[in-house]
Legacy VTK file of the C-alpha trace (Angstrom):
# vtk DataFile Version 3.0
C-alpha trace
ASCII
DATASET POLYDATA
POINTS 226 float
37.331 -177.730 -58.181
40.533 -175.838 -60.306
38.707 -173.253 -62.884
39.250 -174.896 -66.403
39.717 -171.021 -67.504
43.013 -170.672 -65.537
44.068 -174.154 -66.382
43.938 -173.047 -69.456
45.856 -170.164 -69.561
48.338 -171.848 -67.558
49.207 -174.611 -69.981
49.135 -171.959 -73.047
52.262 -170.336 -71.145
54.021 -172.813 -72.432
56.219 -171.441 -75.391
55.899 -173.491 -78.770
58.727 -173.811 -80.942
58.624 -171.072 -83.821
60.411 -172.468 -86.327
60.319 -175.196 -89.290
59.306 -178.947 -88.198
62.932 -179.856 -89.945
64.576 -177.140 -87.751
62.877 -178.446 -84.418
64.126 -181.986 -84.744
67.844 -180.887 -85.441
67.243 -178.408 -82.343
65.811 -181.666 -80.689
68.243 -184.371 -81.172
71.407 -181.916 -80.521
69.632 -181.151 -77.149
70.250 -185.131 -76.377
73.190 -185.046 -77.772
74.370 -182.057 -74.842
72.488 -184.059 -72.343
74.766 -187.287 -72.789
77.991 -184.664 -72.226
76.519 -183.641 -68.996
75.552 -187.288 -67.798
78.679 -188.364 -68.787
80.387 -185.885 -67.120
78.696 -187.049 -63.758
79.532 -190.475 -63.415
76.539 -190.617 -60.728
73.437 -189.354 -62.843
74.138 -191.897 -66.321
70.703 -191.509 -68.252
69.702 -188.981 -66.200
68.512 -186.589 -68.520
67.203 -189.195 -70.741
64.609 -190.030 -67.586
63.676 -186.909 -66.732
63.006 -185.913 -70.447
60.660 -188.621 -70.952
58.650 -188.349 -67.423
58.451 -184.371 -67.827
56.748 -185.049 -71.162
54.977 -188.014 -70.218
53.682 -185.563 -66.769
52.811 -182.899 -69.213
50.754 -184.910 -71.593
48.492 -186.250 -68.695
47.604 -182.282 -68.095
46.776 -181.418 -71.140
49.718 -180.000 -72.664
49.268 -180.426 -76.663
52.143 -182.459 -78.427
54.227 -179.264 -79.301
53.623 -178.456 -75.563
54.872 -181.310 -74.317
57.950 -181.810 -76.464
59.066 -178.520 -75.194
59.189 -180.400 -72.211
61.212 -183.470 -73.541
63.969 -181.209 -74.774
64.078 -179.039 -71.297
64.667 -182.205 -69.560
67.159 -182.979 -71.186
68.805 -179.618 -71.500
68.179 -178.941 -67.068
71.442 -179.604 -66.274
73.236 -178.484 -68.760
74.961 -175.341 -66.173
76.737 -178.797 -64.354
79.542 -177.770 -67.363
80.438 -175.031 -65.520
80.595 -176.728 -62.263
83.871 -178.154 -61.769
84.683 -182.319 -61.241
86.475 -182.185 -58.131
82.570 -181.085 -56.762
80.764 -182.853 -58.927
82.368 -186.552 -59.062
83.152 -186.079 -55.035
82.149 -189.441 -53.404
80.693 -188.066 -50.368
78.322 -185.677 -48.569
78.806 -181.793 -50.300
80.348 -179.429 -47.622
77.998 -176.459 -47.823
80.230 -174.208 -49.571
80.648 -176.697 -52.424
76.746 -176.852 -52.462
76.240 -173.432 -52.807
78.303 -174.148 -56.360
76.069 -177.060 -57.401
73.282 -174.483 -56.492
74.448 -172.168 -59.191
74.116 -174.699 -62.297
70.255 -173.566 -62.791
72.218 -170.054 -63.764
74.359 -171.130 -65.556
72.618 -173.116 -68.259
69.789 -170.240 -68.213
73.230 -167.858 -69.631
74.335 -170.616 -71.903
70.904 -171.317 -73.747
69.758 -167.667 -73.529
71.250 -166.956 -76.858
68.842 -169.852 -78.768
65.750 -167.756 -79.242
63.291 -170.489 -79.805
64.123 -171.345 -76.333
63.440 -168.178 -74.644
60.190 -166.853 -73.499
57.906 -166.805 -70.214
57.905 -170.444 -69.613
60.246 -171.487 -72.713
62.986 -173.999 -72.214
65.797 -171.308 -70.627
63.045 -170.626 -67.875
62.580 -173.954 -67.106
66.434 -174.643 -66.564
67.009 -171.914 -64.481
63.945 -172.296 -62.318
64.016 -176.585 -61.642
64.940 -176.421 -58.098
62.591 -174.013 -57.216
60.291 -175.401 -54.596
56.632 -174.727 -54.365
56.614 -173.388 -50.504
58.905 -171.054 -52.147
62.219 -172.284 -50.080
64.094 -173.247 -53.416
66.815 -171.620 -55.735
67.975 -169.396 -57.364
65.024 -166.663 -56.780
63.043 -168.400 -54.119
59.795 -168.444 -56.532
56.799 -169.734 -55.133
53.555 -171.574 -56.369
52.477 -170.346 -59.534
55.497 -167.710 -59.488
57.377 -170.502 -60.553
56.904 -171.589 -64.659
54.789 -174.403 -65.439
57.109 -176.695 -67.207
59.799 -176.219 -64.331
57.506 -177.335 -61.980
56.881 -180.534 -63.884
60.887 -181.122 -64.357
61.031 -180.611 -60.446
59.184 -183.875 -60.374
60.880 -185.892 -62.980
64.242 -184.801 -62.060
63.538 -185.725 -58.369
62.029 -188.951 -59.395
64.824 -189.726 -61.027
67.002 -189.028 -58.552
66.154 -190.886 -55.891
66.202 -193.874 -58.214
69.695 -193.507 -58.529
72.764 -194.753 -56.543
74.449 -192.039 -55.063
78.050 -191.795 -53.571
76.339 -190.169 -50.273
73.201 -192.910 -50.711
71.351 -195.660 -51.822
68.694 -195.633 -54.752
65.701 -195.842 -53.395
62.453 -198.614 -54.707
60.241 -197.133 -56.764
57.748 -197.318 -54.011
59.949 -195.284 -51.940
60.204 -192.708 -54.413
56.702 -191.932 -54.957
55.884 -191.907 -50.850
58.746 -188.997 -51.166
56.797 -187.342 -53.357
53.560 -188.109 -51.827
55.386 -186.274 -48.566
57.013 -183.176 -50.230
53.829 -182.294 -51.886
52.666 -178.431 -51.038
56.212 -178.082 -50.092
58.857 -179.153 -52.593
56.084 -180.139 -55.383
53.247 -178.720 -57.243
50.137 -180.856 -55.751
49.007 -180.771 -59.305
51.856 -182.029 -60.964
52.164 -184.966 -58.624
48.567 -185.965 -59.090
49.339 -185.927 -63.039
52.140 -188.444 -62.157
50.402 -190.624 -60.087
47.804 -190.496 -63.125
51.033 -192.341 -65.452
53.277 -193.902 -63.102
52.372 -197.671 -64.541
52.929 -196.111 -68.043
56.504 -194.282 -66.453
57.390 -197.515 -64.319
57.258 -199.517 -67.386
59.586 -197.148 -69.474
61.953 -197.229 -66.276
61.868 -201.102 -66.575
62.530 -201.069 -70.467
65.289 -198.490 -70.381
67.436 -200.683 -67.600
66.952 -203.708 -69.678
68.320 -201.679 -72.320
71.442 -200.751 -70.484
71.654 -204.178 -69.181
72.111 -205.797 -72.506
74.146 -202.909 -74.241
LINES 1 227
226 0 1 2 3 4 5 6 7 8 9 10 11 12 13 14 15 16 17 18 19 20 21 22 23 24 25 26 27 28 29 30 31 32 33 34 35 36 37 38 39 40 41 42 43 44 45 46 47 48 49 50 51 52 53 54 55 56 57 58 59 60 61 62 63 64 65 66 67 68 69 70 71 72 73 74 75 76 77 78 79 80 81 82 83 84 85 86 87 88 89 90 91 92 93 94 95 96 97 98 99 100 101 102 103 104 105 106 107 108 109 110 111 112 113 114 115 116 117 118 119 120 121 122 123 124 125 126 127 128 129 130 131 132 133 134 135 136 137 138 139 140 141 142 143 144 145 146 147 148 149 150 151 152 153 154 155 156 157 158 159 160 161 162 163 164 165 166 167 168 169 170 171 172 173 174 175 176 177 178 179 180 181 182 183 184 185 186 187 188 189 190 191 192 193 194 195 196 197 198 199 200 201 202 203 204 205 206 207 208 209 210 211 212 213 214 215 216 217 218 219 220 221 222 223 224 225
């Protein structure tokens, strides 16, 4: 049974926003706003950051995280990608399998939005937002990038955006695949547990994927009639 002490101290790790309630929305809604230049950017990931936004908060909420906690964790998702700016389009928008040098530049978009939200103090922090961009694709077996962190090395809220952005992922058409079902998806992440994924943050999912699944099915019909 997981020590409520340490549980605790885990999700307090979690940096708050330390400024006005007026301040934090502006903060808020520009982070969306950056997220819809980097999803429109990649023609491949459209409401991308929206998703993961909304299941890293949703994840967080069903372990505890307070409100604050977890809004931390709405604006991180959609500020994760935000290095993809520096990645050029010719690698980005390829239709087609990545040749491994060009991958080794997508793997270097965790660094670069960790350098371009490093200057907004609010965000920094042990596990504030800039720590959760540049460690996302960190894996729990510790095979991931950029530092190859493992376990608990790795900050709390970027092991929860691991999941959503996955999850999100794999729902998606890509020029090199096929979206996967929604059942496919979650056996994925049922397999890559103890390796890519945080067992604990994957049982929090499983704990809200109706509540997630409906969102999903809301937001399409959304798109669909817009």
């Amino acid at each position: 049974m997981n020590n409520p002490a340490n549980r605790s101290i885990e999700l307090d790790d979690i940096c708050e926003f330390q400024v006005l309630d007026a301040v934090q929305m502006t903060v808020h809604q520009f982070a969306e706003s950056l997220s819809h230049i980097i999803d429109a950017k990649d023609h491949c990931t459209y409401n991308h950051s929206e998703e993961v936004a909304v299941m890293a908060q949703t994840i967080g909420q069903q372990m505890g995280l307070s409100a604050k906690q977890a809004d931390i964790l709405h604006v991180a998702g959609h500020l994760h990608d935000i290095g993809k700016v520096g990645i050029q389009d010719s690698i980005l928008k390829k239709r087609g399998p990545l040749t491994k040098s060009e991958f080794n530049i997508i793997k270097r978009h965790p660094e670069i939005g960790a350098q371009i939200m490093a200057p907004v103090l609010p965000f920094s922090g042990k596990n504030g937002i800039v720590k959760m961009i540049l460690h996302h694709h960190e894996r729990f077996d510790g095979k991931g990038y950029p530092h190859g962190l493992k376990g608990h090395e790795i900050p709390l809220g970027a092991r929860i955006i691991a999941v959503a952005d996955s999850l999100s992922a794999m729902l998606q058409h890509r020029p090199y695949r096929k979206a996967m079902s929604y059942e496919q998806a979650l056996d994925e992440l049922i397999a890559c547990t103890d390796t890519q994924f945080d067992p604990k943050v994957v049982d929090a999912f499983f704990g809200v994927r109706e509540i997630i699944w409906d969102y999903l099915g809301s937001l399409h019909k959304r798109e669909g009639a817009a």
